[in-house]
ZAMI-615256 format. One record per residue (C-alpha): z, x, y. Coordinates in steps of 0.25 Angstrom, whole numbers, plus 2048, in hexadecimal, padded with zeros to 3 digits. Example, Ala and Ser with C-alpha at 12.3 -4.5 7.8 and 13.67 -1.06 7.14 Angstrom:
<rs>
81F / 831 / 7EE;
81D / 837 / 7FC;
</rs>
This chain:
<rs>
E54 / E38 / FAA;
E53 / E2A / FA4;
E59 / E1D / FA8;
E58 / E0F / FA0;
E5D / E03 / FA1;
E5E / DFC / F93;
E5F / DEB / F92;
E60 / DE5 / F85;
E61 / DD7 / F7F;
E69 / DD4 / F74;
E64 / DDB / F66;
E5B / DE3 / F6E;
E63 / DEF / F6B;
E64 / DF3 / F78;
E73 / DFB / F73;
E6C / E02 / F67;
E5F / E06 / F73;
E67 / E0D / F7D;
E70 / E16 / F77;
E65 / E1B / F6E;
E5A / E1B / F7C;
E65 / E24 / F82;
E65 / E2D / F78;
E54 / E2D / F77;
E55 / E30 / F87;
E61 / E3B / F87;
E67 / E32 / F91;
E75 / E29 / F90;
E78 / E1B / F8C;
E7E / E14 / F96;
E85 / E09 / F90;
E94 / E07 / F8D;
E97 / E12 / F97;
E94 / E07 / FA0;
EA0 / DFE / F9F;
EA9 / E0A / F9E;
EA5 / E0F / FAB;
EA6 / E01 / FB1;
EB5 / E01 / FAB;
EB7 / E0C / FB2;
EB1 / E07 / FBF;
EB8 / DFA / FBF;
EC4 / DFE / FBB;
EC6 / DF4 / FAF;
EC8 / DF6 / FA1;
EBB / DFA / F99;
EBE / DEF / F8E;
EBC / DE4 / F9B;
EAE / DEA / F9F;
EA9 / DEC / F93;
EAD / DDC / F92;
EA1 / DDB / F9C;
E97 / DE4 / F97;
E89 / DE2 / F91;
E88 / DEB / F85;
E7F / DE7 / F7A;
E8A / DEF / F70;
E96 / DE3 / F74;
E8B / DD8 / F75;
E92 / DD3 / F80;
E9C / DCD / F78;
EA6 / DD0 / F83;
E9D / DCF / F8E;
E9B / DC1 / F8B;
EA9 / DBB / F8E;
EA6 / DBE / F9D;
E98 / DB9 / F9A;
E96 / DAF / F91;
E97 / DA4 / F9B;
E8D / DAA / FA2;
E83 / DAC / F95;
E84 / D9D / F97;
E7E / D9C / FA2;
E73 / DA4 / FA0;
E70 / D9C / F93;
E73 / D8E / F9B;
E81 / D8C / F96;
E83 / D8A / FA5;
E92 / D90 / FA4;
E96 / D97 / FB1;
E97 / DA5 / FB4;
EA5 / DAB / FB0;
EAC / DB2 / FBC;
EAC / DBF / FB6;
E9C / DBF / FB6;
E9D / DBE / FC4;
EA4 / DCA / FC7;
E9A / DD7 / FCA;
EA3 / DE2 / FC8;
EA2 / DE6 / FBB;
E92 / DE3 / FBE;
E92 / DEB / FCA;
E9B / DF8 / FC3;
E91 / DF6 / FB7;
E85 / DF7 / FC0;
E8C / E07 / FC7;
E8C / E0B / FBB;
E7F / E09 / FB7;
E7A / E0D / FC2;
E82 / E1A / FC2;
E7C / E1E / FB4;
E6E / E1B / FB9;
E71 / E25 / FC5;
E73 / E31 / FB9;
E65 / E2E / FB6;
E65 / E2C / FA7;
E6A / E23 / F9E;
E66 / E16 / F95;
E70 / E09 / F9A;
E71 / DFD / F92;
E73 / DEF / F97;
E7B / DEC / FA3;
E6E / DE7 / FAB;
E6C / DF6 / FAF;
E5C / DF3 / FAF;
E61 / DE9 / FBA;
E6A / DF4 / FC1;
E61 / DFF / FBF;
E55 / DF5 / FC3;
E51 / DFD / FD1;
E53 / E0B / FCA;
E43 / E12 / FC7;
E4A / E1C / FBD;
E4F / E0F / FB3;
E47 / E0C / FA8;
E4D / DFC / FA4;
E4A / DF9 / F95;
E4D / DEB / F90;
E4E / DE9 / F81;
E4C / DDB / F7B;
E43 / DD3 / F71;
E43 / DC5 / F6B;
E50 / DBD / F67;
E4E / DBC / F59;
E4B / DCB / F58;
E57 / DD1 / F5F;
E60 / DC6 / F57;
E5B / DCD / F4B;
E5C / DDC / F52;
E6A / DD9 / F55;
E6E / DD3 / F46;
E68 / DDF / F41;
E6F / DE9 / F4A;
E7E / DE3 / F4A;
E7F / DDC / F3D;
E81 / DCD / F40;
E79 / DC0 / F3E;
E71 / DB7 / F46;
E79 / DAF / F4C;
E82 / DBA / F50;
E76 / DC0 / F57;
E72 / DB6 / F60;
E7E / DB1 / F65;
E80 / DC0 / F68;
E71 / DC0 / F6E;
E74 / DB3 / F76;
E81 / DB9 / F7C;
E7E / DC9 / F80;
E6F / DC4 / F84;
E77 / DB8 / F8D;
E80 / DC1 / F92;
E77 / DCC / F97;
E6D / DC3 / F9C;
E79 / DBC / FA4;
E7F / DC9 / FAA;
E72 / DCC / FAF;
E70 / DBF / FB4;
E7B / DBD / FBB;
E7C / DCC / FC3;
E6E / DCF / FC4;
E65 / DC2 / FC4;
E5C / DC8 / FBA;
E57 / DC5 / FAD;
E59 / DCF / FA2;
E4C / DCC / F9A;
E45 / DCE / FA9;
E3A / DD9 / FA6;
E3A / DDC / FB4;
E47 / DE4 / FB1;
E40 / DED / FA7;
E36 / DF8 / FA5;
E36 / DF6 / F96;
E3B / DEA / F8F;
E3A / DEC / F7F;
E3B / DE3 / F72;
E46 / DEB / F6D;
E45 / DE2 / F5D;
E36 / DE8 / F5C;
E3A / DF6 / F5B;
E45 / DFE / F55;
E52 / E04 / F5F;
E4A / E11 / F5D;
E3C / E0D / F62;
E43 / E05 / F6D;
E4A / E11 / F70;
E3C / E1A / F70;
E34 / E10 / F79;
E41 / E0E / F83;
E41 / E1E / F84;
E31 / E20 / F86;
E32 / E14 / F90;
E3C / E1C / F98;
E38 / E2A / F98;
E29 / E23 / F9D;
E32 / E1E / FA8;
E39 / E2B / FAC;
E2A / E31 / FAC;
E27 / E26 / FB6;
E33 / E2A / FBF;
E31 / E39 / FBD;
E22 / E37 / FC3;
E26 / E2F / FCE;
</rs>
């Protein structure tokens, strides 16, 4: 039974990792089931949750028109904090649900600021994927096609926005090691060796539970 929590940066290839880490495990990929099931707890339309999540596949496009203001803040535009980052429902339903697929047992969840949730739980392994600037600009030219600028402007926004919904619920910061059993420069190796290392690193960890 293997549980890990995956937090990525921008161009870290934190969407390519855990798919293929689940597979390697034998365990699901908790990701876009998410939203869903909070749709279905809310009782509003999926289209207007996923408008608020954290997925690296939409690059938070959408998520940013709740949260560009306070992207600002956290990068000293010193705009306020719209209304709608204020209200902790859809935090809180998030939050169940992740807790709910950690109570089967098994499973690699993306994002979300699970390795926050899950933070008290022996059985996690949390995994943070980052590496320089410059280096997952290029990562993420390479993997979707487009230029330089496009990138970091992308970069500047996903990396802002996470960093702010963090932030603002948990008081935490996301590059805090303290969160982490295994932070790893996801530009130095390929998706397949960071794959490898992440699935040693938790089957070393479920050894360690077994034992005590």
């Amino acid at each position: 039974m293997t549980l890990v929590t995956l937090s990525a940066s921008y161009g870290a290839g934190g969407s390519k990792v855990g798919p293929e880490l689940a597979a390697e495990l034998g365990v699901p990929f908790v990701d876009r089931a998410i939203p869903v099931a909070v749709a279905e707890r809310l009782a509003v339309p999926l289209d207007e949750v996923i408008a608020r999540d954290e997925t690296q596949g939409s690059r938070l496009d959408r998520l940013l028109r709740d949260f560009a203001p306070a992207v600002q803040v956290y990068a000293g535009g010193g705009a306020m904090i719209p209304t709608a980052f204020e209200e902790h429902g859809y935090r809180e339903a998030t939050e169940q649900v992740i807790k709910e697929a950690a109570a089967r047992g098994e499973g690699v969840i993306l994002g979300r600021a699970a390795s926050v949730v899950l933070l008290d739980d022996p059985r996690v392994l949390r995994v943070r994927l980052d590496g320089p600037a410059e280096a997952r600009l290029a990562q993420a030219m390479a993997t979707d096609g487009i230029d330089h600028k496009t990138a970091k402007r992308r970069m500047k926004e996903t990396d802002g926005a996470r960093d702010a919904y963090m932030q603002h619920f948990y008081r935490r910061d996301s590059h805090d090691p303290t969160l982490y059993h295994l932070m790893l420069d996801a530009t130095a190796f390929s998706i397949a060796a960071c794959v490898e290392l992440i699935a040693m690193a938790a089957r070393a960890h479920d050894a360690a539970i077994a034992s005590e």
